[in-house]
C-alpha positions in Angstrom: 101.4 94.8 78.9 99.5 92.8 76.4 95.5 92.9 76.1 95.6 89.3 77.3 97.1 90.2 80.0 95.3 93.8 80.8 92.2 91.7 80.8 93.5 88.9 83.3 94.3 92.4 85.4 91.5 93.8 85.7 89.3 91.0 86.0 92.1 90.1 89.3 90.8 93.4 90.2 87.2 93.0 90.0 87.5 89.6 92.1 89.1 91.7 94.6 86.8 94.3 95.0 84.2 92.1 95.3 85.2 90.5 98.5 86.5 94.0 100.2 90.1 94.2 99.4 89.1 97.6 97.3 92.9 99.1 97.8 94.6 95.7 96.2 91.6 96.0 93.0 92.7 99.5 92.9 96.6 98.8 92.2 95.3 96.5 89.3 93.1 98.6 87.8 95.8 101.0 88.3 98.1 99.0 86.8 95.5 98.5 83.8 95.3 102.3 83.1 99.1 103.1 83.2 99.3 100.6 80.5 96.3 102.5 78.3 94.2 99.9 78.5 91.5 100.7 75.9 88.2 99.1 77.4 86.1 101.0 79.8 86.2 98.5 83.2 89.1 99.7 84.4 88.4 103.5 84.3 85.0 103.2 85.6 85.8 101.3 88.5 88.5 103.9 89.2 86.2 106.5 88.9 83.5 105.3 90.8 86.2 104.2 93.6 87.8 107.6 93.6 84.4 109.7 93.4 83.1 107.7 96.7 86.4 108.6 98.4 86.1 112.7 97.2 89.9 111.9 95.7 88.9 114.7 93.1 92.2 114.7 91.2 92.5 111.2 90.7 89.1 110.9 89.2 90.2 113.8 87.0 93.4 112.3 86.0 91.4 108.6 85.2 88.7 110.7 83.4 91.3 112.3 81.3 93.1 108.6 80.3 89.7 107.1 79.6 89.4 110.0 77.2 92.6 109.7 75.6 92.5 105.4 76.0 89.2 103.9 75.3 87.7 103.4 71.9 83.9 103.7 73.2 80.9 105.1 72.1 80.1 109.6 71.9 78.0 109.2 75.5 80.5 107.1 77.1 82.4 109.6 75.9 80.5 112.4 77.4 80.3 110.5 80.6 83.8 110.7 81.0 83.8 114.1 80.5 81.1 114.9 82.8 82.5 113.1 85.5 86.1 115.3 85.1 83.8 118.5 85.1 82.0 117.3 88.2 85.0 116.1 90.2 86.6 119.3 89.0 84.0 121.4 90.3 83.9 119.5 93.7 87.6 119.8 94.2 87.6 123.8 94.0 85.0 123.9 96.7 87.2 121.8 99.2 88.6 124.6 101.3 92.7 124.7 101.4 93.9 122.7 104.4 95.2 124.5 107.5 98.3 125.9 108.0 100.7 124.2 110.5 101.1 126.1 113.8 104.9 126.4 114.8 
């Protein structure tokens, strides 16, 4: 996908999640990441999304491609890294689901 394009994406995105269609935003932005998309929108939104929702391992995974993605600044940087650490953290104290009775 070109940056052109990735831009139009995510800013689709952004217009969604602003009038409540959060799932539809999240495909674009989505969409944005898969094509390493090297400007912070989409990964943030992402993150911020997934943190509200406790989805621990997506925000780890997002974290991780915003590390390896985005050309940004050492505490944007460290942000992204915190935010793996935290969600990281959170997901090990989530007890294992139970086991199905036969």
């Amino acid at each position: 996908m070109e940056s052109v394009e990735q831009v139009k994406t995510f800013l689709r995105g952004q217009n969604l999640e602003q009038v409540d269609r959060t799932d539809e935003a999240i495909e674009l932005y989505e969409t944005c990441v898969g094509a390493g998309f090297d400007a912070t929108g989409p990964y943030d939104r992402l993150i911020t999304i997934y943190s509200h929702r406790a989805q621990h391992g997506d925000v780890i995974r997002v974290a991780e491609l915003a590390l390896k993605n985005v050309q940004t600044y050492a505490d944007k940087k460290a942000f992204y890294e915190r935010m793996k650490s935290e969600a990281a953290k959170a997901a090990a104290k989530v007890p294992p689901a139970a086991k199905k009775r036969s």
